[in-house]
N, C-alpha and C positions, 0 to 999 in steps of 0.2 A: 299459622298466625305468628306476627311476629309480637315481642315482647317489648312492651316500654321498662327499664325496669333499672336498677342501680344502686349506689349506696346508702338512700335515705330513708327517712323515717317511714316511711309509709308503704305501702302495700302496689307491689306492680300491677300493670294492667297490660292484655293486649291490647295491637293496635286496635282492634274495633271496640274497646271499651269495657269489656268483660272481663273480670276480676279474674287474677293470675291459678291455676291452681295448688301452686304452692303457697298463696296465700292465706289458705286454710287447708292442709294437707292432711291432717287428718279427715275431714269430712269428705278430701277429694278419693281416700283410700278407701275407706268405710265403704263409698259409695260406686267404687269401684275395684280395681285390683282384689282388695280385700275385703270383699263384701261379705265373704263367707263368714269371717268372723261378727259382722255385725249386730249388735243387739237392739235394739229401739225401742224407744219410747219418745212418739211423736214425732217432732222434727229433729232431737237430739237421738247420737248416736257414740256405741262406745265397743272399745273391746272386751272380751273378757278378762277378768280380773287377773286369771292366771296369766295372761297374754303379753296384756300394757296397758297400764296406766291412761295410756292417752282417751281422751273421748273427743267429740268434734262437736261443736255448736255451729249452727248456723250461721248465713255471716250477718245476719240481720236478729238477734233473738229479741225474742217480746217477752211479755209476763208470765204466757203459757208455756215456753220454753223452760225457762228459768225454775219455775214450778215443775217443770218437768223433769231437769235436770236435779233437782235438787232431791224429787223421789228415787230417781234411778240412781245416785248416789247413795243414798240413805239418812238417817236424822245425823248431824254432826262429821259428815264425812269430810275429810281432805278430796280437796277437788281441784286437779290440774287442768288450767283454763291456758295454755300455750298458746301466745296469739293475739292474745284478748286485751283491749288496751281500752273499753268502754270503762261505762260506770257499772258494780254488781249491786245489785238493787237489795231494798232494805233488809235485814234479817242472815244477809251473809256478812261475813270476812275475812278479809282480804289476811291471808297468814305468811305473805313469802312473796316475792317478785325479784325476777333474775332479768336484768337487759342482756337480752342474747344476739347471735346475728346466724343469717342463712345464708350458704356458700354453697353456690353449683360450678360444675365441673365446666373448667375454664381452657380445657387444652395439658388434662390429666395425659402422664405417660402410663397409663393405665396396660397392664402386663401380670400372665400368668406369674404363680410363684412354684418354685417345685417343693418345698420342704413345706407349705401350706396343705392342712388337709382339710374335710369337709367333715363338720364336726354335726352331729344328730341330737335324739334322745336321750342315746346313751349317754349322750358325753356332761348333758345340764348339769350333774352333780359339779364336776368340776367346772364348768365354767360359772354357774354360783359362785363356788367358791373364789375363782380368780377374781369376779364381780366383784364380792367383797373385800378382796386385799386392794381394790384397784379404784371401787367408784368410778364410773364413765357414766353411771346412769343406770334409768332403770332397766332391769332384767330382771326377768320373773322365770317361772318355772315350765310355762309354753311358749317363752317369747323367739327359740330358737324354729316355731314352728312358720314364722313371717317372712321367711326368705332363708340365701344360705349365710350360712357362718363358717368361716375359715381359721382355723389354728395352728398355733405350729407348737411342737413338742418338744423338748428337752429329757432326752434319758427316760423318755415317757412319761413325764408331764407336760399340761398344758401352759404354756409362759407366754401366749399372746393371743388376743383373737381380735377380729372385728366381722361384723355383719349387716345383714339388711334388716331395715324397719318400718318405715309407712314407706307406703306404694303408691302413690297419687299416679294418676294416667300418664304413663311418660315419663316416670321420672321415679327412682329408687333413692332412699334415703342411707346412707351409710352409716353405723352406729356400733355401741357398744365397742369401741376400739379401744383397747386396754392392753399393759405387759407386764407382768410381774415387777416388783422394784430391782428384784437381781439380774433382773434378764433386760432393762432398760441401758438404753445409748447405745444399741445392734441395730435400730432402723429397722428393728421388728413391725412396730406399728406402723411405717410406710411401706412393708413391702405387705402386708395383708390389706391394706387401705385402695395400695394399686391394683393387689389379685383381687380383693371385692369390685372395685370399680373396673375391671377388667370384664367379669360376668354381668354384670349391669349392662356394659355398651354391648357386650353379644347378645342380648335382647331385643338391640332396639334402645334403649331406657339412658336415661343421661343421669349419672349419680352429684348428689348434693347432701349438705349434711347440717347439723345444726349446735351450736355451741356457746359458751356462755361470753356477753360481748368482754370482761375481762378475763379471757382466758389467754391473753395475748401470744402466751408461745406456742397453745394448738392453733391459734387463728395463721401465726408467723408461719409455719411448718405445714397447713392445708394450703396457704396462697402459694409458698416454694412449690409445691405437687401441680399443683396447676388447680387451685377453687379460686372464686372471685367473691366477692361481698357483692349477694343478691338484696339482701334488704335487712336493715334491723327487724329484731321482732320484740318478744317478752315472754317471761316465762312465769305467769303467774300461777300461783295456790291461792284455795280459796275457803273457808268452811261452809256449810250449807247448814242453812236454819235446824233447827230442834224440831221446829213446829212442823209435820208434813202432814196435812188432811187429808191430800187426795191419796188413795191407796190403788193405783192402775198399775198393773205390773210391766215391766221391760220385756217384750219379747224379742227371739231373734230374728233377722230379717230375713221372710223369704226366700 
């Protein structure tokens, strides 16, 4: 199928009319690639907590969604709605909104790296910690379990990584890209950017990624690499009511 699809506000379609799946990437992963992590409650679906943050809404919710959502959350929880550009209906609020945009791989020089290595379990201590001197986003303490993650060391530390994160059909998301601040202007983070999207295209899978729309000089330095501006999106937070009656628990999916 091909894609309608471009710079603008709103959400691609292919050509036969059917919403793009990176339009809602999270519920295309959930619902695929990485179903194994799925939890559910009803039509809503999310990762585990140690995992990521993200959850997926349908692209149509109702009141039972919603309600749903807000149990599988919990009373007063932060709730990241990525995506989500309705109205959230009475008894939430809206805590935070980031204009972001989505960038897929445009004629990436995508290439092994040799001093890149493949970082596991073992290694989460320390990439926490670079997480935290660096901020790229969330990472959590199983989030290295969603694809691979490549780093490169310094005298035996770890001073750059980047990796994989939702998996929609066809198509891998590049994330967590970060480098220490002394080990920054080596071009570290585009040569892990190329060796992740270098195992991406050995898949099969076209990598794409996602950023904040003023982050201008990641956005400047992903289009030099070869990404394109696939579509603005949003990155909203949200609270969830106090009040939750219904007490149906989230199960995992199947």
């Amino acid at each position: 199928m091909s894609v309608v699809s471009g710079p603008d506000a709103g959400p691609g379609r292919t050509a036969d009319g059917v919403p793009h799946v990176l339009d809602n990437p999270a519920l295309a992963s959930l619902t695929g690639p990485h179903a194994r992590f799925a939890e559910r409650r009803g039509r809503v679906l999310r990762y585990p907590v140690d995992v990521s943050p993200w959850l997926a809404l349908p692209d149509d919710p109702d009141e039972r969604d919603w309600a749903d959502l807000a149990a599988l959350a919990g009373p007063g929880a932060e709730v990241p709605l990525p995506g989500f550009r309705g109205r959230v209906p009475a008894g939430w609020e809206v805590i935070s909104r980031l204009e972001g945009v989505q960038l897929v791989d445009d004629g990436l020089a995508a290439a092994p790296d040799a001093e890149a290595v493949r970082l596991g379990p073992a290694d989460v201590p320390e990439m926490l910690a670079l997480v935290a001197r660096t901020r790229p986003g969330p990472f959590l303490p199983r989030t290295v379990e969603l694809g691979t993650y490549l780093g490169i060391r310094r005298e035996g530390a770890l001073v750059a990584m980047a990796g994989e994160r939702l998996r929609p059909p066809g198509w891998t998301e590049i994330s967590a890209v970060c480098t220490d601040p002394a080990f920054r202007g080596q071009g570290l983070a585009t040569r892990l950017i190329l060796a992740v999207a270098h195992g991406v295209r050995q898949r099969g899978e076209t990598p794409f990624l996602h950023t904040g729309a003023g982050n201008t000089g990641a956005i400047r330095l992903y289009e030099s690499l070869g990404f394109r501006l696939r579509r603005r999106t949003v990155f909203l937070e949200a609270r969830a009511p106090q009040n939750q009656p219904d007490d149906r628990a989230a199960v995992p999916v199947p």
